[in-house]
C-alpha angles and dihedrals in degrees: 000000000000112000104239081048082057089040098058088040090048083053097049086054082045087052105042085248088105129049114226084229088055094047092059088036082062096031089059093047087069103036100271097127113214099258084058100050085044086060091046097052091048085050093052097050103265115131113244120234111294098198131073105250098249107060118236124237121175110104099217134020120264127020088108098104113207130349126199132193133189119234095174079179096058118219116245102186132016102207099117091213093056099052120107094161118081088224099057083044086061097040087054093045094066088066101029128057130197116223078261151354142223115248120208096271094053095260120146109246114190114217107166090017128083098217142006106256117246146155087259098060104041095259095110137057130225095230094055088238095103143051120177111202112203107206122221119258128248108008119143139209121243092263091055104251113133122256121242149162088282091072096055099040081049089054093051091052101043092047082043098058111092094211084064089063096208125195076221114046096103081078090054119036095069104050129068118219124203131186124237104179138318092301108025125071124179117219108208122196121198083226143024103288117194095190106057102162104089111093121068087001129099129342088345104045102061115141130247128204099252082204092052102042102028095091091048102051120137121354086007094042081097083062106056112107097224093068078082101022107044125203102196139149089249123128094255131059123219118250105158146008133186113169116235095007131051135353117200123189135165129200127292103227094195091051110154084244106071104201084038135130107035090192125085104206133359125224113186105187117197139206137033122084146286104266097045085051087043086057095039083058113031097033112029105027089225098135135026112223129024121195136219090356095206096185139141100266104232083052090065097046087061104049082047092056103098094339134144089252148033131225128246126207124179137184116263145163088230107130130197108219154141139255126205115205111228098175117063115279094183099054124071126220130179086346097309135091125216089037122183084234094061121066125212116260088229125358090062072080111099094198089062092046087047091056097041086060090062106048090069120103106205098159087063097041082053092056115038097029121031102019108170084001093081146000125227118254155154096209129089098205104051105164143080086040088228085078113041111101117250090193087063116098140168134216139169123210134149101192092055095050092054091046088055089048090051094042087051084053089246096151128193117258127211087273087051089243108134114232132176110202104341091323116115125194092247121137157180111242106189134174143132128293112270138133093236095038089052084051089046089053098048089050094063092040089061098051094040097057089050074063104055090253119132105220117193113196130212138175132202133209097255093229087056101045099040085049136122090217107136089195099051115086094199103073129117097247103053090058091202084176146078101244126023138207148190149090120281124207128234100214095196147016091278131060098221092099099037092059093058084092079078113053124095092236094055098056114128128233151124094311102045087042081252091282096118102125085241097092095164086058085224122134140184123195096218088052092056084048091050086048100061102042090059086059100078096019103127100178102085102214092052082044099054093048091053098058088040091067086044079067112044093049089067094041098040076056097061093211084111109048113186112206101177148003103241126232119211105240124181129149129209133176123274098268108037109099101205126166110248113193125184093206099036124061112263096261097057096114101021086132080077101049105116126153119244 
């Protein structure tokens, strides 16, 4: 589509001639996915969708009775900038609200905003370098004390802080916030930034008490007791926590939203495993929502089959994948394991990486475990289709693994394990307990031993490894192993902030509480450059191509080795009418959730 084709159907959206349905109907004809029509329309001055995407029909707030929701993978803390898990990222989300949330079609939904920002309105600046965010006017906290600007400009500061070592803090360091008035802030770039809607939106925005955080900022930011017993704007109060185990909430009378929640009271229930939630949904009926139903596909079709639920799948930009670990996990340097000043005795080999990526049959893990739960791929950034990499393939092939390991010089011992000067091809294969992951893992170990390459393989307990917890080595983050798996969230409609797992700044490690985004703790100088032109690349084409090498340095590396593009799969039982969004966690709109 030529521009001045998108700039005379941007201005029959602008005129009434044009329906905004028909707009992204047009725009995805010719590649341009939804979230990203969404984003053009709010450039061009036409106000985003002000409305969640299920309609809401009880006439008045409570009556609902309980609600309980499934977390297989139990939450262990409810501070929304500590949380690395998904699930501890849902589990905050219940108390705590951004100034507004991604619905499942990539529009912009204000929650403790009055308005979308947009040229139209005033919000945005011509120059890219300011949004002005008007709040919305008389919400409360729990504890009844009203929300203002001081909160978000709190928030800013506290994510912002190095010594409170956020998960978030890469939305926040960068920006300046000023306040206008009790109920306006200004968000100010250093450059032109196209996509604005990163802080205070989303997974990352969500808003913290000023009068319950201020005196635990920085080094004392771990102490604070709401970070397990949460005073937010939600729609639910907290009553009870116990981590790993079981949440309990009841409903907030004096919610903004004054026929919001349905429900009476909220039960999240944790551990377990996905099967078991998928039954407690599906079969008996005993709870009402399950969450990230990992489950073998077929498996899922039956419970469904004159069950008590149905299962929900969104589209998403999650994405299952590897990590090779290309520092030394065994060997500890300055407190911390897999250090950036260590390198692996094996997998800094290119050669190795090259043939492990081809010793892993997607196409089969596609087919006979996740079914409509994932698509095969070799990209990291799979939606909003502008950005996936068409130059990415995969292929699986045995015989050329083991012709790239002969060529490297990598010979078969007596055990038929390969080695190169001492060095044998044996490693540590982690990643969290779950029926399809073990599958997953089998697969490759397969494969792998037909090349000459010692997998060992090792599970852990999913609470455990998605958690926050400094202390524990078997986290995700701390990637105490060789080779690494498991799936990572988008958390909105544009990759930016989803490739910051692959920026130098962003490695994580002792200092930072390992929970910098860079997980694989590998850098390139010329991704961190791309990175930051795209940035302030306002033209989106020029944008798009930017991240999309981002992407494929990593990949071309083969230290990241995507395996499939995640569905989002959930399951709830027939009557409970829930909002289920692909680039938001699953509790974004849980204000909304009623029983039909």
């Amino acid at each position: 589509m030529k521009d001045h084709d998108l700039r005379r159907l941007i201005e029959g959206v602008k005129t009434g001639t044009l329906s905004r349905r028909s707009f992204i109907k047009k725009a995805a004809a010719v590649g341009l996915a939804a979230p990203f029509a969404n984003q053009l329309l709010g450039f061009n001055g036409v106000a985003m969708a002000q409305n969640a995407t299920i309609e809401y029909k009880p006439s008045k707030a409570g009556g609902g009775g309980p609600l309980k929701i499934l977390l297989w993978q139990a939450p262990t803390l409810l501070n929304p900038h500590f949380a690395s898990g998904t699930k501890d990222q849902i589990a905050s989300r219940i108390f705590f609200e951004p100034l507004a949330g991604w619905d499942k079609e990539g529009n912009l939904i204000p929650q403790l905003a009055a308005e979308t920002p947009t040229k139209a309105n005033g919000g945005l600046s011509a120059d890219g370098k300011e949004v002005t965010w008007k709040l919305k006017p008389g919400v409360k906290w729990h504890d009844g004390k009203p929300f203002t600007a001081d909160d978000v400009i709190f928030t800013w500061e506290y994510a912002k802080d190095p010594a409170t070592a956020a998960y978030t803090t890469g939305s926040y360091k960068d920006i300046t916030v000023q306040k206008i008035d009790d109920l306006t802030i200004k968000v100010i770039f250093k450059e032109s930034t196209p996509f604005w809607a990163d802080p205070f939106v989303g997974v990352a925005g969500q808003i913290l008490p000023k009068h319950h955080f201020a005196d635990y900022v920085g080094a004392k930011s771990r102490d604070a007791p709401a970070n397990l017993k949460p005073v937010g704007t939600g729609p639910y109060k907290f009553v009870d926590f116990k981590p790993g185990d079981i949440l309990t909430g009841e409903r907030f009378t004096d919610y903004h939203v004054k026929n919001q929640p349905h429900f009476d009271t909220l039960e999240v229930k944790g551990g377990g495993d996905a099967v078991s939630a998928a039954r407690a949904v599906l079969q008996t009926g005993e709870f009402d929502y399950a969450w990230n139903l990992q489950v073998e596909d077929e498996v899922l079709k039956r419970m469904e089959t004159g069950g008590r639920g149905k299962i929900s799948a969104v589209v998403s930009g999650d994405v299952e994948f590897i990590i090779l670990n290309t520092t030394d996990p065994w060997t500890e340097v300055d407190g911390e394991r897999s250090s950036i000043k260590t390198k692996h005795p094996t997998l800094t080999d290119p050669k190795v990486r090259e043939a492990i990526n081809l010793l892993i049959d997607r196409d089969s893990i596609q087919k006979f475990i996740y079914g409509r739960g994932g698509i095969a791929t070799a990209s990291f950034v799979n939606a909003p289709a502008q950005f996936k990499s068409q130059k990415l393939k995969y292929e699986f092939s045995v015989d050329k693994a083991n012709k790239i390991l002969d060529d490297a010089g990598y010979k078969r011992g007596a055990d038929g394990i390969r080695e190169k000067d001492g060095k044998k091809l044996k490693y540590v294969y982690q990643t969290s307990i779950n029926a399809p992951r073990q599958k997953t893992q089998a697969i490759i170990k397969q494969a792998c031993q037909r090349a000459g390459i010692d997998l060992e393989l090792k599970s852990v307990t999913a609470s455990v490894f998605f958690s926050s917890d400094v202390a524990n080595p078997d986290t995700y983050t701390k990637l105490y192993v060789d080779i690494e798996m498991y799936t990572t969230t988008q958390p909105q409609p544009d990759p930016e902030r989803f490739l910051q797992q692959f920026l130098s700044w962003e490695i994580a490690n002792k200092e930072n509480k390992w929970l910098g985004r860079n997980v694989s703790r590998y850098s390139d100088p010329a991704a961190d450059e791309a990175y930051k032109a795209a940035q302030k690349e306002l033209d989106p084409v020029k944008r798009a191509a930017l991240l999309i090498k981002v992407n494929e340095i990593f990949c071309e590396a083969n230290v990241i080795l995507p395996l499939l593009s995640r569905t989002r799969v959930a399951a709830s039982v027939h009557n409970l009418v829930h909002d289920h969004s692909g680039w938001d966690v699953d509790t974004w709109n849980l204000a909304a959730w009623y029983r039909s």
